[in-house]
Every structure is written in structure tokens, then in C-alpha cells.
Backbone of each chain as nested JSON, in Angstrom:
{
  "chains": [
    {"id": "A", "residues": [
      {"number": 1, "name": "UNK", "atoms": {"N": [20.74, 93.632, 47.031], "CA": [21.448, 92.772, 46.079], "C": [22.465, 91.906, 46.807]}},
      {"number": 2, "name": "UNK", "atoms": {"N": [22.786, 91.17, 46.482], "CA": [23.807, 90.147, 46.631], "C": [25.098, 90.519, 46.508]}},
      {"number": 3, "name": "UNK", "atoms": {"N": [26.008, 90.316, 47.446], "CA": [27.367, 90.85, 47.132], "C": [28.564, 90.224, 47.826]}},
      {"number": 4, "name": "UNK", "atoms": {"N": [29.293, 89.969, 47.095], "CA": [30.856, 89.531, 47.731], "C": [32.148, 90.351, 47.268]}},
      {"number": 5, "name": "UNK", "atoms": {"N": [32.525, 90.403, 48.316], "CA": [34.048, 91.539, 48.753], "C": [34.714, 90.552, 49.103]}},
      {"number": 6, "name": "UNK", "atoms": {"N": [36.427, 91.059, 48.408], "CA": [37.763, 90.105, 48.291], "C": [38.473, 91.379, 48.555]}},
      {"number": 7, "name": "UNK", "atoms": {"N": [39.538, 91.254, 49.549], "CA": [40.199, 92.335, 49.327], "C": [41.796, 91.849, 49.548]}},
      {"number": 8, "name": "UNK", "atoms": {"N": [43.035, 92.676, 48.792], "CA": [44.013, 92.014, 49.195], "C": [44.737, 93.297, 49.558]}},
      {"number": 9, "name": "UNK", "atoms": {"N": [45.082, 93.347, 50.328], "CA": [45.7, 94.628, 51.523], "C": [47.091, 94.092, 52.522]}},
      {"number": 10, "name": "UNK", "atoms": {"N": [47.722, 95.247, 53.206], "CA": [48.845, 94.892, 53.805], "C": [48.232, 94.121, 55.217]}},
      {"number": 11, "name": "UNK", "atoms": {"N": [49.101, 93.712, 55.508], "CA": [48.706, 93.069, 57.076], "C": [47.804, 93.722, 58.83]}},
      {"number": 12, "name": "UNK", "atoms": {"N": [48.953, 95.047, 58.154], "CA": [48.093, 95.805, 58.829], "C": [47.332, 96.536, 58.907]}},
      {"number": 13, "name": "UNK", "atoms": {"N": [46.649, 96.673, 57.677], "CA": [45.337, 97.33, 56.998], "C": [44.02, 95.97, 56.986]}},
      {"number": 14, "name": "UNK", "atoms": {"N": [44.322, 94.785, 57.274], "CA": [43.283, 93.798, 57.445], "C": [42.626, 94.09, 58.458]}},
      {"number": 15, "name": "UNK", "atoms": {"N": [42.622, 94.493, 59.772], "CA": [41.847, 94.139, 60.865], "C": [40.625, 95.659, 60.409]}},
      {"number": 16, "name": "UNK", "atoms": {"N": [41.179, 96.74, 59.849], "CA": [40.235, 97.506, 59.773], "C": [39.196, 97.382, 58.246]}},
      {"number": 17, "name": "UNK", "atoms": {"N": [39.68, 96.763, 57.544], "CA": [38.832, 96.084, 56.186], "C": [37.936, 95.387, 56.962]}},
      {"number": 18, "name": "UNK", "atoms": {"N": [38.21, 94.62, 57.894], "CA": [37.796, 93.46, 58.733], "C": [36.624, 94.106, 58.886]}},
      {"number": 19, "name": "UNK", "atoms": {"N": [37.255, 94.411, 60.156], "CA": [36.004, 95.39, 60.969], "C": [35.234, 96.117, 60.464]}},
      {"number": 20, "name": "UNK", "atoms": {"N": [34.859, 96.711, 59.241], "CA": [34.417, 97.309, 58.427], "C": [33.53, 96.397, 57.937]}},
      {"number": 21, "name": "UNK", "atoms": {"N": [33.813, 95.404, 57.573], "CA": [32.723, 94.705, 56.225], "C": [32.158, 93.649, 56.959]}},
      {"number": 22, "name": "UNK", "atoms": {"N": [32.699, 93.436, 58.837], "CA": [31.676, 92.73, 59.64], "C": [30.438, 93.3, 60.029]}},
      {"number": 23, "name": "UNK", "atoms": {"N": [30.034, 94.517, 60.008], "CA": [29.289, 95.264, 59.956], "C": [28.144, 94.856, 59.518]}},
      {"number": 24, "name": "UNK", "atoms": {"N": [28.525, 94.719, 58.098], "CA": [27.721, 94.551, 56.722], "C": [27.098, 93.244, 56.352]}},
      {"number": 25, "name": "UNK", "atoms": {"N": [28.284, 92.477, 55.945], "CA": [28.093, 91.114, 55.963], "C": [28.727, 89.94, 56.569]}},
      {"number": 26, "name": "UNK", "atoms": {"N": [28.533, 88.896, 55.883], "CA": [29.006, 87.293, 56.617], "C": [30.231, 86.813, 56.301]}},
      {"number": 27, "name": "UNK", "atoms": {"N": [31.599, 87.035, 57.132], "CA": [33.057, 86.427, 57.028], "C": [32.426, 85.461, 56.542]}},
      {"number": 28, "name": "UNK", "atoms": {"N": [32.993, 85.0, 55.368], "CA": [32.953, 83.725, 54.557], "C": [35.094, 82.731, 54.399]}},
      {"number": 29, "name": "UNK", "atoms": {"N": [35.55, 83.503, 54.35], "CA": [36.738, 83.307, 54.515], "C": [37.789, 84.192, 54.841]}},
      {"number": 30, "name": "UNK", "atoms": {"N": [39.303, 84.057, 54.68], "CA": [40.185, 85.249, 55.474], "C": [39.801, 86.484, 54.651]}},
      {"number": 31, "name": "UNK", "atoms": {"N": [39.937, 87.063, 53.573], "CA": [39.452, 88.13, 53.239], "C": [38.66, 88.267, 52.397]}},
      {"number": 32, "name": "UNK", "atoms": {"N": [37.226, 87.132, 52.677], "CA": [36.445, 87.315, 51.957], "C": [35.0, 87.537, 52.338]}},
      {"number": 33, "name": "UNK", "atoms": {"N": [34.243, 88.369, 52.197], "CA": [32.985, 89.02, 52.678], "C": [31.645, 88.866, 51.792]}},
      {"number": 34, "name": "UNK", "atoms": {"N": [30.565, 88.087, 52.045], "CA": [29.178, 87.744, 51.659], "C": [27.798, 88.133, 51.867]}},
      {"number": 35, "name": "UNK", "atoms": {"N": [27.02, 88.92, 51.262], "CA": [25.455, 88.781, 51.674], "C": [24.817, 89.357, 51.18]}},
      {"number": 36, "name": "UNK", "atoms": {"N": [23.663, 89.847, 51.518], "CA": [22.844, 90.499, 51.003], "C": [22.621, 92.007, 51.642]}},
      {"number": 37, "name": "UNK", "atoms": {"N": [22.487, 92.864, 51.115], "CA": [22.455, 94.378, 50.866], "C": [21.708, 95.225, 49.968]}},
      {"number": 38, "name": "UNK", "atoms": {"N": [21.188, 96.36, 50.982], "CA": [20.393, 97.162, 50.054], "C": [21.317, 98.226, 49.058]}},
      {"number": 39, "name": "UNK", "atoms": {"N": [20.717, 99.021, 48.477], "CA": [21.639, 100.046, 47.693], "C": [22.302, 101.104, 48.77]}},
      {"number": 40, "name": "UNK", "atoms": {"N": [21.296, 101.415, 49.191], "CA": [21.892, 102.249, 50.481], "C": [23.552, 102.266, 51.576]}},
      {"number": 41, "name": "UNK", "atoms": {"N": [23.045, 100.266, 51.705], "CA": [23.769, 99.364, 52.443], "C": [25.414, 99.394, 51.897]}},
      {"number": 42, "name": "UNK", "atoms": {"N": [25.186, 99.371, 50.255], "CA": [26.173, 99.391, 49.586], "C": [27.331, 100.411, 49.282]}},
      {"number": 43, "name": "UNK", "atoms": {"N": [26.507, 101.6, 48.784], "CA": [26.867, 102.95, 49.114], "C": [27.824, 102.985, 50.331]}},
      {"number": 44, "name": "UNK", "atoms": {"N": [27.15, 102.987, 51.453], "CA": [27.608, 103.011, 52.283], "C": [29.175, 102.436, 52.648]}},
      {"number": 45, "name": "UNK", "atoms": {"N": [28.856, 101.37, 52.465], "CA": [29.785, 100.02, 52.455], "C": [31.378, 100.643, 51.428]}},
      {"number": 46, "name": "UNK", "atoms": {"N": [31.073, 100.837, 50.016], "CA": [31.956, 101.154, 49.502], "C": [32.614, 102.959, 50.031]}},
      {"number": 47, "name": "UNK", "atoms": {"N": [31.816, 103.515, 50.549], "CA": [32.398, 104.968, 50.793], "C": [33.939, 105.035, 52.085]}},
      {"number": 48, "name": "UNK", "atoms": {"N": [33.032, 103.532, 52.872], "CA": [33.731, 103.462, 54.176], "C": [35.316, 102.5, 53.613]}},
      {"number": 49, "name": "UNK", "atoms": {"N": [35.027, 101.625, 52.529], "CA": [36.513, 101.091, 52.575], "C": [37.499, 102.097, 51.884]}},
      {"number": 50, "name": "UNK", "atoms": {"N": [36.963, 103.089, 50.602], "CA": [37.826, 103.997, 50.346], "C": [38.575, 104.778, 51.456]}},
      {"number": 51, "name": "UNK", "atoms": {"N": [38.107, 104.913, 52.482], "CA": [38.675, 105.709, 53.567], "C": [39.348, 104.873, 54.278]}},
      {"number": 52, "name": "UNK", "atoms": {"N": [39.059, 103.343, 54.372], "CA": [39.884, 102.696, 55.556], "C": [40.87, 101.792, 54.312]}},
      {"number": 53, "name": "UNK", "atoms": {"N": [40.809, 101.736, 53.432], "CA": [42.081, 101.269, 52.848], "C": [43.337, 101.637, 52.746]}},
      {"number": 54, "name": "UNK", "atoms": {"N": [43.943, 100.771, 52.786], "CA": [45.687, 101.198, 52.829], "C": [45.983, 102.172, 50.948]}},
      {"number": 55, "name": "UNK", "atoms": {"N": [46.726, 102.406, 50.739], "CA": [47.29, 103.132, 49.541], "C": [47.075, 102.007, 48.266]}},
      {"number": 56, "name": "UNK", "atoms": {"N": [48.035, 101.291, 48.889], "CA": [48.588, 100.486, 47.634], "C": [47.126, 98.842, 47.659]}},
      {"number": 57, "name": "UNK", "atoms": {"N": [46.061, 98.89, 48.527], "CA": [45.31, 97.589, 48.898], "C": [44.019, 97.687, 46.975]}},
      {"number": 58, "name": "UNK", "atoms": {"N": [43.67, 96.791, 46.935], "CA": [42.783, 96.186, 46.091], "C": [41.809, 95.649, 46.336]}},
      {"number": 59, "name": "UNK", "atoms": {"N": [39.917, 95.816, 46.257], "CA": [39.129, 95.581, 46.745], "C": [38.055, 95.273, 45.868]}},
      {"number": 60, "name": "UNK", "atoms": {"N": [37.804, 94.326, 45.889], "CA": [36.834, 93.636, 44.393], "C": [35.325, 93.437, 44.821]}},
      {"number": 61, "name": "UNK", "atoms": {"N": [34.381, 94.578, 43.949], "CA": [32.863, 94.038, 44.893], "C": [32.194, 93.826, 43.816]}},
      {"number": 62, "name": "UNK", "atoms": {"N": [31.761, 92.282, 44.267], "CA": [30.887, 91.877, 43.123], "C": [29.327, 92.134, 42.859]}},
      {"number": 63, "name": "UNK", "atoms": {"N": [28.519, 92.58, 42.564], "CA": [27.316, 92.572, 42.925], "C": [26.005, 91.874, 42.251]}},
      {"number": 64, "name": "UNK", "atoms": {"N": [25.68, 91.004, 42.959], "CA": [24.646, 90.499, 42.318], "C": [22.703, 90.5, 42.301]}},
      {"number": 65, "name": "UNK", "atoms": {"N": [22.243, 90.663, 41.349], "CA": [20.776, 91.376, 41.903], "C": [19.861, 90.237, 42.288]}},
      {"number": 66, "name": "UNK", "atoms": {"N": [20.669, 89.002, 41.806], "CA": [19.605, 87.7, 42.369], "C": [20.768, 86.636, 42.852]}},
      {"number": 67, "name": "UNK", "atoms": {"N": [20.722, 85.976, 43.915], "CA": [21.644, 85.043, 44.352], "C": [21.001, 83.479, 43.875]}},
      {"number": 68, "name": "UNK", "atoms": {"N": [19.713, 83.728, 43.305], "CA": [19.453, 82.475, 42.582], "C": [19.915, 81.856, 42.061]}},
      {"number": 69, "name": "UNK", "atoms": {"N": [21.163, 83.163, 40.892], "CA": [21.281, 82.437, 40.23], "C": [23.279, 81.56, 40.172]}},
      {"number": 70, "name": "UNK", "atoms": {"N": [23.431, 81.796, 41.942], "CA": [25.066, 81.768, 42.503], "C": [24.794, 80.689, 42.756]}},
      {"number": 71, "name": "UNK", "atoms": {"N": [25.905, 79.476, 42.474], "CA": [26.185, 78.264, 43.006], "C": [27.475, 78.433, 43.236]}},
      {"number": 72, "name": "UNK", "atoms": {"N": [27.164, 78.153, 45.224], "CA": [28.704, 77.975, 45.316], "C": [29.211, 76.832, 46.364]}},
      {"number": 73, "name": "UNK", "atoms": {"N": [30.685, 76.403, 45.946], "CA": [30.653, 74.914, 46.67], "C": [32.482, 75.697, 47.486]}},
      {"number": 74, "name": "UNK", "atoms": {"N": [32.488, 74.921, 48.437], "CA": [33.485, 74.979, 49.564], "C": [34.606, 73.994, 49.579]}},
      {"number": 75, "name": "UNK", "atoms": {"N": [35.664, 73.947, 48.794], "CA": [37.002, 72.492, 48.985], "C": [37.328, 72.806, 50.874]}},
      {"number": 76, "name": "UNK", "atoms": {"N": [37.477, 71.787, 50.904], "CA": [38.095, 72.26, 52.43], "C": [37.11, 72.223, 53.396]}},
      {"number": 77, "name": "UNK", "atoms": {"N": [37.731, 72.759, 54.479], "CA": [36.921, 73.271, 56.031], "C": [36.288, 74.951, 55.412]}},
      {"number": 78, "name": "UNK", "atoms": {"N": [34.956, 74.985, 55.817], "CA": [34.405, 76.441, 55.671], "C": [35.149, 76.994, 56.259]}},
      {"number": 79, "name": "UNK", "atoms": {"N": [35.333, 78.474, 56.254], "CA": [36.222, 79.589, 57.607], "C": [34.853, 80.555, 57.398]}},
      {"number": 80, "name": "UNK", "atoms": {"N": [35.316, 81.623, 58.811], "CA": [34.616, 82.285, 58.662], "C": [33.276, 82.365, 59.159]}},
      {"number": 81, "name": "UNK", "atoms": {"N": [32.036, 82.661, 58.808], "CA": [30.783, 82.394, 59.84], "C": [29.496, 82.061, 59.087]}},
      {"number": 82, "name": "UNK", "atoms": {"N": [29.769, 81.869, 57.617], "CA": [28.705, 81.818, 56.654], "C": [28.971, 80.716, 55.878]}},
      {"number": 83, "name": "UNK", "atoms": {"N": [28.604, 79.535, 56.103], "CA": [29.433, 78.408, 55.14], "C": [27.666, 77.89, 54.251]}},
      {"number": 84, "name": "UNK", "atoms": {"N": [26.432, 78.459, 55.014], "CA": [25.052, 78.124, 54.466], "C": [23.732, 78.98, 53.811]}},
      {"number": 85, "name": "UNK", "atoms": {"N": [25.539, 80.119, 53.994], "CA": [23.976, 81.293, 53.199], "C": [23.532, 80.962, 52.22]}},
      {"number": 86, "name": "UNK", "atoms": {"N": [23.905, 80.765, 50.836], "CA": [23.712, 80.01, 49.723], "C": [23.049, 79.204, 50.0]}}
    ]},
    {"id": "B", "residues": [
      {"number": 1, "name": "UNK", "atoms": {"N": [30.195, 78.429, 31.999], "CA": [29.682, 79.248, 32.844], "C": [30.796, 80.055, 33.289]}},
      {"number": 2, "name": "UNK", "atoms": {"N": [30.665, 81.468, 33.998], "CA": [31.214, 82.109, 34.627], "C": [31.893, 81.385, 36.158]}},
      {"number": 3, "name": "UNK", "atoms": {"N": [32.802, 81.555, 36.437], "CA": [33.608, 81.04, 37.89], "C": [34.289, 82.2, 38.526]}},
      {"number": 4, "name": "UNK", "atoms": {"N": [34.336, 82.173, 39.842], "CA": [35.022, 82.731, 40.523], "C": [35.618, 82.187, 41.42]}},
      {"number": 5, "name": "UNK", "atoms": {"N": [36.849, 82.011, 41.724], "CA": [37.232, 80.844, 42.615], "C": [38.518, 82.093, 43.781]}},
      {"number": 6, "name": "UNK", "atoms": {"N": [38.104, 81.689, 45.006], "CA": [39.106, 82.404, 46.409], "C": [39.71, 81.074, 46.724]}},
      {"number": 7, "name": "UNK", "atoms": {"N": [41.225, 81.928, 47.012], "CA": [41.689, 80.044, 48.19], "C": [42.135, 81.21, 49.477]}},
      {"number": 8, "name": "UNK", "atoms": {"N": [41.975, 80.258, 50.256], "CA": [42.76, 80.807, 51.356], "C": [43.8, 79.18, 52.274]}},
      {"number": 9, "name": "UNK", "atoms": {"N": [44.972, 79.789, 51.783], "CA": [45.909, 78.616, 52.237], "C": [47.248, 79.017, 52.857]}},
      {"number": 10, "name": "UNK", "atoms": {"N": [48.361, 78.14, 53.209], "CA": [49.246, 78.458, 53.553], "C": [50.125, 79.256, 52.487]}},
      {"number": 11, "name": "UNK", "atoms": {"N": [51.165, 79.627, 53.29], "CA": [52.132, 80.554, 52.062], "C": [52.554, 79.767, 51.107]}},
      {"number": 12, "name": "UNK", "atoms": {"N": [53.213, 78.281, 51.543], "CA": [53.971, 77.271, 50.818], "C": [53.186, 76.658, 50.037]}},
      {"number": 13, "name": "UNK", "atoms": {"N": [51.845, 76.669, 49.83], "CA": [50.889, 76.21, 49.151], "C": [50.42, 77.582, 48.027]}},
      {"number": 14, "name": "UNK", "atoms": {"N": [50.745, 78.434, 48.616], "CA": [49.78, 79.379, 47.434], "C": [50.329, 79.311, 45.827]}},
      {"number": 15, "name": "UNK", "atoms": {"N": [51.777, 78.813, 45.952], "CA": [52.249, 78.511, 44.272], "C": [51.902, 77.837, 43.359]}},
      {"number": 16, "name": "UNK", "atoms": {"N": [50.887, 76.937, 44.294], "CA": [50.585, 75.457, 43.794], "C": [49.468, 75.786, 43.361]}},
      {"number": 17, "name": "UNK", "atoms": {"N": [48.657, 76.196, 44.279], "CA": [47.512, 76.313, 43.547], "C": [47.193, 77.659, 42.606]}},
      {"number": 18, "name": "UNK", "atoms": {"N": [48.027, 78.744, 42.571], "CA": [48.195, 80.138, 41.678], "C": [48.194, 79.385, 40.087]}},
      {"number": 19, "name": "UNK", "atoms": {"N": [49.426, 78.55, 40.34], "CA": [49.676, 78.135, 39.043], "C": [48.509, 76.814, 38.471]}},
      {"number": 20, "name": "UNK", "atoms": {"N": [47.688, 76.13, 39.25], "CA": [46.75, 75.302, 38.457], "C": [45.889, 75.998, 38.123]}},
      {"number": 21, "name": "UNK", "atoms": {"N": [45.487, 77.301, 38.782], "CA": [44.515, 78.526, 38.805], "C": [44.3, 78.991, 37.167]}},
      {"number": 22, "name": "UNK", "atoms": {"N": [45.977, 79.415, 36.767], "CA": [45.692, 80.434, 35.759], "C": [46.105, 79.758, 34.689]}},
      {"number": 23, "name": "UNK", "atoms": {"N": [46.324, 78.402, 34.328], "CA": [46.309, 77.644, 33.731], "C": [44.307, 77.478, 32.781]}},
      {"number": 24, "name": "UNK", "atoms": {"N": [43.714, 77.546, 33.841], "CA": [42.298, 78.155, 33.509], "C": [41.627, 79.142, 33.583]}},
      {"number": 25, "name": "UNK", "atoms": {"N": [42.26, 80.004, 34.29], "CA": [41.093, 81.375, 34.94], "C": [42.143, 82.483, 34.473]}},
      {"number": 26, "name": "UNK", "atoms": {"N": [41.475, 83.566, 34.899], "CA": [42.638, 85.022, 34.8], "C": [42.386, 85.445, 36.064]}},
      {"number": 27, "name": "UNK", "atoms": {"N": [43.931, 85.269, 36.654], "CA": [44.323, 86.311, 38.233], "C": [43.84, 87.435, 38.216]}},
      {"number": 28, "name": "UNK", "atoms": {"N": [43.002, 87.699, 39.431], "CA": [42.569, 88.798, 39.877], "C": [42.596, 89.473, 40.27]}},
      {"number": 29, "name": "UNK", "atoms": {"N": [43.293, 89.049, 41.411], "CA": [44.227, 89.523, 42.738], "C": [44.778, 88.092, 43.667]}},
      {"number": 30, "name": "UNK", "atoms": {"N": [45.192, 88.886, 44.534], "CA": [46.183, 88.134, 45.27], "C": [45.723, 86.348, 45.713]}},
      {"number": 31, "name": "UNK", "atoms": {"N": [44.484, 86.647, 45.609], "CA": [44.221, 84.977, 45.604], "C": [42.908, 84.351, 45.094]}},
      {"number": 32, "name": "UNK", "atoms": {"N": [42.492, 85.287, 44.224], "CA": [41.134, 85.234, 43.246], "C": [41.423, 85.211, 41.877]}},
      {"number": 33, "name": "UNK", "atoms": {"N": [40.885, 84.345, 41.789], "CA": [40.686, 84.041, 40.032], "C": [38.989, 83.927, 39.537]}},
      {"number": 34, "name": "UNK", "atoms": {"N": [39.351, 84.408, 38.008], "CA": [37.679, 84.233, 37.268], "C": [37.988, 84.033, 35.812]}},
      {"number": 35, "name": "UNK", "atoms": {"N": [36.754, 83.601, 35.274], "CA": [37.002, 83.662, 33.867], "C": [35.72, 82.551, 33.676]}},
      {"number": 36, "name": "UNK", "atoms": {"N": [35.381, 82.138, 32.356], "CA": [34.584, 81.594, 31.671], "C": [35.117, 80.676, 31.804]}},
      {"number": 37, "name": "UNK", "atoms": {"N": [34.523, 79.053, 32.372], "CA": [34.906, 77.484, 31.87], "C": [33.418, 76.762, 31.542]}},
      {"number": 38, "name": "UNK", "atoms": {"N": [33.78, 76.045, 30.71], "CA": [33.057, 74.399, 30.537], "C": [32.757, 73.723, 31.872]}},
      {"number": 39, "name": "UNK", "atoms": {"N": [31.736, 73.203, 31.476], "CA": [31.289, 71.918, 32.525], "C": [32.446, 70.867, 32.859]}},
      {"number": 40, "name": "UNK", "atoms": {"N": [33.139, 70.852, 32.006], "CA": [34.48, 69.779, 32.047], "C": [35.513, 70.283, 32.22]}},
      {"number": 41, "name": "UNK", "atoms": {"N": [35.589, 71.738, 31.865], "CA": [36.795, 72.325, 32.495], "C": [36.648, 72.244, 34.055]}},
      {"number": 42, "name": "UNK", "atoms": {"N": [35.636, 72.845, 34.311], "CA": [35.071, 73.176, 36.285], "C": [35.388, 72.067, 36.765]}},
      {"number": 43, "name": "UNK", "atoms": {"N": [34.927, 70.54, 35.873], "CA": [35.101, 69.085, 36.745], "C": [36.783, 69.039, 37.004]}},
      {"number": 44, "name": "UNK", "atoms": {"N": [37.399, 69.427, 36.28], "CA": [38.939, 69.723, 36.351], "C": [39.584, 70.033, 37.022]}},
      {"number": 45, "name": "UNK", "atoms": {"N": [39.285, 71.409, 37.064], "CA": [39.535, 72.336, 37.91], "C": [39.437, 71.73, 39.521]}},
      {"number": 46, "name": "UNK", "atoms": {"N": [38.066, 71.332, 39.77], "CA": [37.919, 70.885, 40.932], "C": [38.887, 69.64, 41.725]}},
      {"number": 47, "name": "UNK", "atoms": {"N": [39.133, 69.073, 40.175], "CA": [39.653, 67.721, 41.169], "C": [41.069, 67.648, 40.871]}},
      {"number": 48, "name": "UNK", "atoms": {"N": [41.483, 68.96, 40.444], "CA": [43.118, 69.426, 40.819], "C": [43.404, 70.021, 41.904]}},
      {"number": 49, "name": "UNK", "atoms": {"N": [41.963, 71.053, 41.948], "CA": [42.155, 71.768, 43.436], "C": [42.273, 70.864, 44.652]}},
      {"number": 50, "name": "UNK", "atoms": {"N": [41.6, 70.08, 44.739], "CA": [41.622, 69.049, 45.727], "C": [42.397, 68.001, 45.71]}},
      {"number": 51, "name": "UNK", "atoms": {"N": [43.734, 67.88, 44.4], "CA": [45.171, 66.845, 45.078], "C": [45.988, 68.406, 45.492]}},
      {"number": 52, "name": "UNK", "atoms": {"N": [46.14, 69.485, 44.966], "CA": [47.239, 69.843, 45.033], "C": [46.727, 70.685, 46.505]}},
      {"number": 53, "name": "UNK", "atoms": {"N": [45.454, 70.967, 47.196], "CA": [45.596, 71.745, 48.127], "C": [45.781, 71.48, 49.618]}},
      {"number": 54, "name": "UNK", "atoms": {"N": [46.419, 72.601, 50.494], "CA": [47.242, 71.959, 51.632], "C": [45.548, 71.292, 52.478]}},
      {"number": 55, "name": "UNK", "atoms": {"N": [46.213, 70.601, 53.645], "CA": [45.071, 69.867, 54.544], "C": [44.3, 70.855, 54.87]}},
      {"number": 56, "name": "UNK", "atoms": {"N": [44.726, 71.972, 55.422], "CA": [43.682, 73.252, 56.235], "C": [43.589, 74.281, 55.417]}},
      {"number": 57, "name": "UNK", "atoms": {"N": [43.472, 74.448, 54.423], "CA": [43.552, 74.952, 53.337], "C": [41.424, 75.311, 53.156]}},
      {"number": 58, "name": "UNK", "atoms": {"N": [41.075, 76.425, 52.64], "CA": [39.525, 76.147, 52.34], "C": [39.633, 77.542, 50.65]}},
      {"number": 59, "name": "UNK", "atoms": {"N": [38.918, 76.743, 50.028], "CA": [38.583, 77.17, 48.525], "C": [37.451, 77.398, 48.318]}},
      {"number": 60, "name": "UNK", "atoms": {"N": [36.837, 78.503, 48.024], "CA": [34.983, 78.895, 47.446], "C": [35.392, 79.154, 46.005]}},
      {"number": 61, "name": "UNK", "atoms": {"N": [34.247, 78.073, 45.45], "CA": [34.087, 78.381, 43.719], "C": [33.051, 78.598, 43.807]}},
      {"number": 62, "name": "UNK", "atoms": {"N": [33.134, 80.492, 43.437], "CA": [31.286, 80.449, 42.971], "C": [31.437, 80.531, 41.111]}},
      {"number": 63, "name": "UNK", "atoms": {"N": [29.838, 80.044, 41.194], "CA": [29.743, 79.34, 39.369], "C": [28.504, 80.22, 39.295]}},
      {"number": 64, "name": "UNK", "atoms": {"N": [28.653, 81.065, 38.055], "CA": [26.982, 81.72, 37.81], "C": [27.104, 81.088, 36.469]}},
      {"number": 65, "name": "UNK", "atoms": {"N": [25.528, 81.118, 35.873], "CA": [25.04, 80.845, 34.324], "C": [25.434, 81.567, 33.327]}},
      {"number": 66, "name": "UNK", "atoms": {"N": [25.635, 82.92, 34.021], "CA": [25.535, 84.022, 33.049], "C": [26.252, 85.093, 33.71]}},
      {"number": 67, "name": "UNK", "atoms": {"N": [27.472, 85.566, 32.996], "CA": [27.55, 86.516, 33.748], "C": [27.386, 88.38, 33.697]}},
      {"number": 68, "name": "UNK", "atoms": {"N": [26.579, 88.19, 32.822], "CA": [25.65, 89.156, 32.664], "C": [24.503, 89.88, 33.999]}},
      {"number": 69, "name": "UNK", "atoms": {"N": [24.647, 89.42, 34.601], "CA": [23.974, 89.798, 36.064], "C": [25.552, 90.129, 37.148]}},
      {"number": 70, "name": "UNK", "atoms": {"N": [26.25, 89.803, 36.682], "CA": [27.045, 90.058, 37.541], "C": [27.886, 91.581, 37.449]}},
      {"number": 71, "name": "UNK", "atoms": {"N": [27.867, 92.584, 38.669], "CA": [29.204, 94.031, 38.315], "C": [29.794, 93.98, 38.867]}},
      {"number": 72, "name": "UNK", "atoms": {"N": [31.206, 94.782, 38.4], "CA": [32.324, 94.036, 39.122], "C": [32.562, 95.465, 39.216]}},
      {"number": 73, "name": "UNK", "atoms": {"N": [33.356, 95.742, 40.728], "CA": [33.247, 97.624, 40.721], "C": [34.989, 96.918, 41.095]}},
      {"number": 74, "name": "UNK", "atoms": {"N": [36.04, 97.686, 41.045], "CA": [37.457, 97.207, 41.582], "C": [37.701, 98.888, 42.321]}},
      {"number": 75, "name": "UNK", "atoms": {"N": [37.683, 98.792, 43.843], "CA": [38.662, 99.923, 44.732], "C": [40.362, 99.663, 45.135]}},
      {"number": 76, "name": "UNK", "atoms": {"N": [40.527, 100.8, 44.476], "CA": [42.452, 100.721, 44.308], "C": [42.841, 100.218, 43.103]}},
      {"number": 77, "name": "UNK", "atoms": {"N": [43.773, 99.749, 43.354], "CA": [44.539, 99.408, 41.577], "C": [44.113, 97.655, 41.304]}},
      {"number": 78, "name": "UNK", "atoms": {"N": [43.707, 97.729, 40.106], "CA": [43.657, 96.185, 39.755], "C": [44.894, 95.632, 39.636]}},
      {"number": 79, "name": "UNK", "atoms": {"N": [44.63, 94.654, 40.331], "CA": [45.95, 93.598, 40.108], "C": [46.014, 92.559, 39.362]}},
      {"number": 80, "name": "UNK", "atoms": {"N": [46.678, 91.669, 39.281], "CA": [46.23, 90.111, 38.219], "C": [46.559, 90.987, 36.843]}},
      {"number": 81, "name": "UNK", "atoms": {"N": [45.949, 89.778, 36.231], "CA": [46.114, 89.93, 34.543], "C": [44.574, 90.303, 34.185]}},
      {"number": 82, "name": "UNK", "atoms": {"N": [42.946, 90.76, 35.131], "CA": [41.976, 90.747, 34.328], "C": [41.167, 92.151, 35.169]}},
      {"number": 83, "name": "UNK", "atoms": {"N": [41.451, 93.005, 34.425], "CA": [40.84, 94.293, 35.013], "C": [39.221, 94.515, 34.012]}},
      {"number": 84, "name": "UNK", "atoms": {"N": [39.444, 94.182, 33.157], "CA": [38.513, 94.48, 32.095], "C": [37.592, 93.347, 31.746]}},
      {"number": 85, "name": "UNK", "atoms": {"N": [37.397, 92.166, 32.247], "CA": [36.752, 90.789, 31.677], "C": [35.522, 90.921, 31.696]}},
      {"number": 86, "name": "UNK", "atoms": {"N": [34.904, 91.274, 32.552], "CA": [33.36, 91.521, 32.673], "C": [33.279, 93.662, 32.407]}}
    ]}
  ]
}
């Protein structure tokens, strides 16, 4: 499925959110994470940020079962490493 | 349609655009907004985002049809004003 992760965390709880969800998917912006994933993939994915999140951090996963039906447009300079998955 | 809109900008900029944000959407977290708009709201939206946002500044609006395909799982505490929308 299709999925994007937003997370808003302390400063020094970013590099390991980071590192965590580069794994998985495509930096799309500063804390925002894109792609495609199996169920497995996902599982996975969510077991590992419960453990590497800070206390007080917030982590939003969206999931989608078809990216057909995602339109998405970019204001600005892309960041990140995925500005053409879509 | 359904929207989801990330900014990632400077600090001195994030007021600016928070507040044209939830003027339409419901805060999500720290720099995500969503909610249901019009075709003419989105044209709006867009071409506010783009006077009020800084030069190096980058914004993803994703737009689905329906957001009935979409789950929204939240790890840690919801923040914003929309824990419950979808």
C-alpha cells in the first residue's frame, strides 16, 4: 500500500525517526516520509517508531491501498529524494 | 476533495502560513494540515500559499477524491485541533 509518515518530534529524536523510515521509504521533505509498502513492510515500520520515538513526539501514517488515486503537487524547491514518485 | 497539505519553512515564516492553513484545513500537527475543500477553495489555498511563503520554503498538497480509501493510524498524542476527522 501506499503510505506517508509526518512526524513532529524533539530535535533530538529526528535523526533516529530519520534513520528509521530511510530504510523504508523516500525522504520527500524534512519530516516527511513516502512510498510504497507491503503489510509486512508496515508492521514492521510502525513497531520500530514506537520504540525509537521520543515520549512526548507525534507520528501520522497515512495509508493508502491505491496511489492512483493521490495527486500531489510541490510549492517550492522539492527536498528530500522523491520529488517523482507520484 | 480531501487535502493534505506539509510545509516545511523557516521559523519566521511558519506563522504565516499556520494561520492561512487553518483558516481552511484543521491542524494536525506541527506543520500538517487536512480537511475537505472545493475546487475553488484548493485554487485559494494555493495561490495564498505561494504570496505568503518564504523563498526556500517547499509545501506538498496531496489531494485525494475520496477519502474513504484513506487510514489514518496517529503514534503518540494527537496534536492540532483534528484527531478524529477521518
Amino acid at each position: 500500500m501506499y503510505t506517508i509518515i509526518v512526524y513532529d518530534t524533539l530535535s533530538k529524536n529526528c535523526s533516529k525517526l530519520h534513520k528509521t523510515l530511510k530504510r523504508f521509504l523516500n525522504w520527500n521533505q524534512n519530516s516527511v516520509f513516502e512510498g510504497e509498502l507491503t503489510e509486512a513492510q508496515l508492521f514492521d515500520i510502525k513497531k520500530l517508531l514506537h520504540e525509537k520515538r521520543a515520549a512526548d513526539s507525534s507520528i501520522i501514517v497515512y495509508e493508502l491501498k491505491d496511489a492512483k488515486n493521490l495527486k500531489k503537487t510541490i510549492l517550492g524547491e522539492p527536498k528530500g529524494n522523491t520529488s517523482n514518485i507520484i
